[in-house]
N, C-alpha and C positions, 0 to 999 in steps of 0.2 A: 548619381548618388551611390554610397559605398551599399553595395549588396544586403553587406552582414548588418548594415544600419535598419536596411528595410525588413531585413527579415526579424527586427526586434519589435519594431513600430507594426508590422503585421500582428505579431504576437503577441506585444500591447493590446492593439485592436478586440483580439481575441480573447484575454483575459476581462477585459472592461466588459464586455459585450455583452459574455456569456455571465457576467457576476449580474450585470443590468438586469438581464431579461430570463435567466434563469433555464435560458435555450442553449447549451452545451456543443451538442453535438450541431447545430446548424451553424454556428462559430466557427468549428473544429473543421469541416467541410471547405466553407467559403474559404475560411482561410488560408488552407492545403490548398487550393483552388487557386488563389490570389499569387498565393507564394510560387507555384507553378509556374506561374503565367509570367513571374520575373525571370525565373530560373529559364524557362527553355521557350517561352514563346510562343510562336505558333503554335510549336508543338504541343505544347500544354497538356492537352487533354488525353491523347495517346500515352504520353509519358504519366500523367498522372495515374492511368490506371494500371500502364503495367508495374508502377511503385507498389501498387496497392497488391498486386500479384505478388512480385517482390515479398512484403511484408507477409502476407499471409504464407510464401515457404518458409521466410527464416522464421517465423513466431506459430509453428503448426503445433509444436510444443503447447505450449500457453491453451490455444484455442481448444486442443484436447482434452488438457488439462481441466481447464474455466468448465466447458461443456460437461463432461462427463459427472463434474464436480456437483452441476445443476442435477444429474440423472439420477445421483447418490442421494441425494437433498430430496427432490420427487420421491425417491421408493422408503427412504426413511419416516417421511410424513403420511405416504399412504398406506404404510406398517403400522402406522400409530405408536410406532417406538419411540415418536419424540414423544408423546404424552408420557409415558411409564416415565420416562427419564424427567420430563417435566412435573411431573406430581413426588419424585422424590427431591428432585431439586428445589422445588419449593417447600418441602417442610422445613428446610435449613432457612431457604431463600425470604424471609418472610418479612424483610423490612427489603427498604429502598439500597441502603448502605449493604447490607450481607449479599446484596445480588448481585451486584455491582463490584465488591469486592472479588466476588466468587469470580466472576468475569475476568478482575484483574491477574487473578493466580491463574486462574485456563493459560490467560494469555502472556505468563508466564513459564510457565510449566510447557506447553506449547512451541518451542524457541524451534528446531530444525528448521522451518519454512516460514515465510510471511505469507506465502499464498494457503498454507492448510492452518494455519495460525488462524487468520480470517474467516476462510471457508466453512471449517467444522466448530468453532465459537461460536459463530453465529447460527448457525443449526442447532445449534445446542443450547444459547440461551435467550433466544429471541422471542419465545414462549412466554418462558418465566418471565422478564422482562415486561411485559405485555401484560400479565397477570397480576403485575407491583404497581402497572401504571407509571413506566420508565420512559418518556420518551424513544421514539427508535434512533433520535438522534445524536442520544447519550450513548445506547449501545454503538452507534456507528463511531463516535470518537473513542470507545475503548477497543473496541477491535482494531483502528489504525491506528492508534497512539501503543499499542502492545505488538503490533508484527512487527517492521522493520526496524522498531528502535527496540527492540527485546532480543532480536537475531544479531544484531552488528555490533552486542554486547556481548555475546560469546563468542567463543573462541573454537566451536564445532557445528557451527551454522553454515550454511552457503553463503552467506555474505561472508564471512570470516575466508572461507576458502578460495571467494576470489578476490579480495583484498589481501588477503597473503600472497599470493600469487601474482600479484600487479606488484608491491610493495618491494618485494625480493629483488626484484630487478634492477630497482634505481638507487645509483651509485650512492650517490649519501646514503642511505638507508644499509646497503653494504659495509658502509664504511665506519657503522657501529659496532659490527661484528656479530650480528645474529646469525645462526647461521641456518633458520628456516624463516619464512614468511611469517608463519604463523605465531614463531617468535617475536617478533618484529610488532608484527597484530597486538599481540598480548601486553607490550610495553605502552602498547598508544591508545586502546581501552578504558583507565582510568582519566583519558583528556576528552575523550568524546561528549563534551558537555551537550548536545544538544538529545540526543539521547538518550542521555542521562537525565537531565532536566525533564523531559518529557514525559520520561514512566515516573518522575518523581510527580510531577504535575498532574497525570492522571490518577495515580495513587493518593493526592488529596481530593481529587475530583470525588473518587468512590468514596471517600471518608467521609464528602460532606465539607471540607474545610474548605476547596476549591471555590470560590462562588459561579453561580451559574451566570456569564456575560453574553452580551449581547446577541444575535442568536439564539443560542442556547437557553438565555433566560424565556426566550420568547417560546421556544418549543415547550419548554416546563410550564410556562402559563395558558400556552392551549391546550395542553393535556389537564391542567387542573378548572378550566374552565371548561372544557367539552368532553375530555375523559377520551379526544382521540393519542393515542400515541406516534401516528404519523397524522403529516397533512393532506389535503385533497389530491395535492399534485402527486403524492407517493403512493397512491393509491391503485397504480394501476402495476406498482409490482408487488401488490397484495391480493391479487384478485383471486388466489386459492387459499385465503388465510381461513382458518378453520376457526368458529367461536367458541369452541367445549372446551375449554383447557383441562378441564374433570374428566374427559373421558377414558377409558381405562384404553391401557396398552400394555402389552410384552416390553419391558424396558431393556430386556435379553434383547430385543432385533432392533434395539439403537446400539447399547452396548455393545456386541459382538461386534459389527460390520466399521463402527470407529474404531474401536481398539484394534482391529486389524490394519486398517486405514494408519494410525497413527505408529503402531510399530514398524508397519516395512516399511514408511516412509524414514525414520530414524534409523531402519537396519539396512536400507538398501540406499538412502538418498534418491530415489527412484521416486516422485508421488507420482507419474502418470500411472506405473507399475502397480503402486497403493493404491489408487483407484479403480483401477481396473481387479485389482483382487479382489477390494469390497464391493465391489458391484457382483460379484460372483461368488460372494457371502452372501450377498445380500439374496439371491436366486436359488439355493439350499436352502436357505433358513424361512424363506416366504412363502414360494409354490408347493414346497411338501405340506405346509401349514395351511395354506388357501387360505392364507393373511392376501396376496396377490395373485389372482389369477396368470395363468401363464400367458395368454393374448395382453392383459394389463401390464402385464412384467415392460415391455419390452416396447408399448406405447409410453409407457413411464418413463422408459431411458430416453424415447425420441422427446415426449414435451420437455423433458429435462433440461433435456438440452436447448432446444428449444425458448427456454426461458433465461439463459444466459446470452441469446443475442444482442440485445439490446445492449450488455456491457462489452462486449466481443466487439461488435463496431465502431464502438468509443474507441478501444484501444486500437484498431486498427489503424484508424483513421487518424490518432493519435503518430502511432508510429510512420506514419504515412508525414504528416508535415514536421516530423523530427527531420528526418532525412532529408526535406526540399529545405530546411533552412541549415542543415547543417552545410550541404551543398550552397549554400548561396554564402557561406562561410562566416557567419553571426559567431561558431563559438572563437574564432580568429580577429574577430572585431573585439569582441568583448575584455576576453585578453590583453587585446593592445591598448586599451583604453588604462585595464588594472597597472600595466607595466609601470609609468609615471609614478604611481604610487607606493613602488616598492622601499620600503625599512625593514629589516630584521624583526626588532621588536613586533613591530605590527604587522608583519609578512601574514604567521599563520588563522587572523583574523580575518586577511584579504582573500586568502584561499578558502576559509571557508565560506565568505558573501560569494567568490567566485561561483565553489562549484553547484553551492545554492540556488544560485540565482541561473546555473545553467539545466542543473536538472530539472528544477521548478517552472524554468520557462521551455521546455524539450520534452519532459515526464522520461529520460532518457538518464534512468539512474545509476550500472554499473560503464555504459557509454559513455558521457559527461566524465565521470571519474577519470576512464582508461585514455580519454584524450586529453586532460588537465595533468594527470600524475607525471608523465614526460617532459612537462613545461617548469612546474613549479619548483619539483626537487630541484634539479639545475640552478633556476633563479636563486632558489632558497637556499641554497649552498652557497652561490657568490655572495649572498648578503650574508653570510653569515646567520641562517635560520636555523630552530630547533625541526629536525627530521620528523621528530616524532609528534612532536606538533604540527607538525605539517601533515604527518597520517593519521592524526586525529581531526584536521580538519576537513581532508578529504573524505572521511568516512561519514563524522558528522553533516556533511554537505549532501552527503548520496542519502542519508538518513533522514534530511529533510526533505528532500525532493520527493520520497518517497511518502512522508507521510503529508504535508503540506499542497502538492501540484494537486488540481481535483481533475483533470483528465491523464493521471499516472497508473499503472494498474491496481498498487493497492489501495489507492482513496476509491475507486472504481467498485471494485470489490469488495471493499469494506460497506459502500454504500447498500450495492448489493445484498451480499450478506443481512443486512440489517434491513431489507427491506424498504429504502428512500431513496430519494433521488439524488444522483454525485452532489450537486450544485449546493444542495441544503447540505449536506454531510459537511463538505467545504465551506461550507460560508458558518457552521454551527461551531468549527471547530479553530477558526480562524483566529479568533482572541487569544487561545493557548498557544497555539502556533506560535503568534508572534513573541507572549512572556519568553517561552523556552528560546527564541531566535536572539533577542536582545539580549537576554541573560549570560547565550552561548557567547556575542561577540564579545560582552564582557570577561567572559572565564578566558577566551584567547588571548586577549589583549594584556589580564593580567600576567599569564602564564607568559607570553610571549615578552615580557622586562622582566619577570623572575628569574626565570629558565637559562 
């Protein structure tokens, strides 16, 4: 049997499994496991772990990042700086819709990064939230539904900058005449329907218009039936959640150490950098106050981090059976499968289920891309396809993988952030998903007999 066959029917497996039982990570494992054991055999088990080495040098980045991001999150809350900031956010905050709003401009306003988009929103209004009686599941689809699809809508984001950079390259795309990527970027922008769709989606969500489906309805009916705003299972990444939301704090030692947080990351592109500074805000502003003790300073950073493992091995282990099934050559199957069905017209609709359905099943979101854009242009040239819709469907595709897979980092993170477990995050936010998904194949399909 074809390799790349089995490596999808694995990851079937995988996705069914973990939706079933709600068990992620033992999925995620086995199946890296499984997939191994096609890929090298005997070997298996050796190889499996030095992939796992592997991954943790290329992604030391991420893990610094993730970790340290928990140790900022620690010393903020044991500052009580999120209260100050949480007792002014709620005098504004004081219906369900104005919090929720408030959350959608953060997570706007917010655009440089999907990872500090996530991160610092969710510190910042998971409080409030809490205090309105908002599900944590509602917060968790507005911090994913506003990082990646709010970034790959400008044009001075990292995403922007590495889809310019892939884009530039390929000849169609040349042969419009732009004469940066970025260019190029900015032209294919207004086609990014799924993206678009998305924060358009969310933006009725916080209004109220949105209705609350499946999931979701259910999260809203245990909160108004029990007044919990997570469930039992989420329970155990709330095990420092503090019940005084009243209580007084310096809203100066949240203020400062984000606002630093958030500027060098927009003035350097640098967040390990940004984080590392404000943790060294954060050590000025606390030990001279004996708001933290200096012995507590610096167990803060360790539980900090600390508390970010459980998402930390997700993604590892994630990244771990990207690679055993890439190797076992699924995205070369998948491909050959789409080939058959190439038309002009409906090309950049095909590309975008393509590179949907690879990031979504990989969590391997500017990878997927970088291995489809050297196929597609080509194809889509001979058939006579629109360029630009074809880099609006590749962006839209990485757009989804990122907000739609639940073992990709920012579903991961977002869950985090909010305090729940990925599975629920993912399964709460699944109905919207798919509006914005079906809606997008329609906007290409029209665009692609317009155009």
């Amino acid at each position: 049997m074809n390799t790349g066959l089995i490596a999808i029917l694995i990851l079937l497996v995988i996705i069914v499994g973990a939706i079933a039982t709600r068990r992620c990570v033992e999925f995620l494992i086995g199946g890296s496991l499984l997939a191994a054991i096609f890929m090298y055999g005997k070997d298996f088990l050796p190889q499996w772990c030095t992939l796992i080495q592997d991954v943790l040098a290329e992604n030391v980045w991420i893990v610094l990042v993730c970790g340290l991001f928990g140790s900022l999150i620690a010393l903020l809350q044991e500052s009580k700086g999120t209260f100050g900031f949480q007792k002014l956010v709620s005098k504004f905050c004081n219906t369900e819709r104005k919090t929720l709003l408030t959350t959608f401009i953060m997570g706007i306003l917010i655009f440089v990064d999907d990872y500090l988009n996530v991160l610092s929103i969710g510190v910042c209004m998971k409080g409030v939230c809490d205090k309105r009686k908002i599900p944590r599941e509602a917060l968790a689809y507005m911090l994913d539904a506003t990082g990646a699809p709010v970034c790959v809508l400008l044009p001075f984001s990292t995403w922007a900058v590495f889809y310019a950079s892939l884009f530039i390259d390929q000849g169609s795309v040349k042969a419009l005449g732009f004469k940066t990527g970025i260019q190029a970027y900015i032209h294919a922008i207004p086609y990014c329907f799924y993206p678009i769709l998305t924060i358009a989606i969310v933006f009725l969500f916080a209004l109220g218009v949105m209705p609350k489906i499946g999931a979701m309805k259910k999260a809203y009916k245990r909160v108004e039936e029990t007044g919990k705003v997570y469930s039992d299972a989420s329970r155990k990444y709330n095990h420092d959640d503090r019940k005084g939301y009243e209580e007084d704090g310096n809203i100066w030692n949240f203020v400062i150490p984000m606002g630093v947080l958030v500027a060098i990351a927009i003035a350097t592109s640098n967040l390990l950098l940004a984080v590392v500074v404000s943790l060294i805000v954060c050590f000025v502003l606390y030990v001279p106050q004996k708001v933290v003790a200096l012995d507590d300073f610096f167990n803060l950073i360790v539980r900090g981090f600390a508390d970010m493992l459980p998402i930390l091995i997700l993604l590892v282990i994630a990244f771990v059976l990207q690679k055993v099934t890439e190797g076992m050559g699924m995205t070369d199957f998948i491909i050959s499968v789409a080939k058959p069905l190439l038309w002009g017209p409906v090309f950049p609709a095909i590309a975008f289920v393509l590179v949907a359905a690879l990031t979504f099943t990989t969590g391997s979101l500017w990878g997927m891309s970088a291995v489809v854009a050297p196929i597609v242009f080509p194809l889509g040239a001979v058939i006579s396809a629109n360029p630009i819709l074809i880099m609006a469907a590749i962006i839209s595709g990485g757009a989804f993988g990122s907000h739609a897979c639940f073992y990709t980092d920012a579903t991961l993170l977002s869950s985090q952030s909010a305090g729940i477990d990925n599975m629920e995050h993912a399964l709460t936010q699944l109905p919207y998903v798919i509006i914005a998904s079906v809606l997008s194949v329609a906007g290409f399909l029209i665009c692609g007999f317009v155009m």
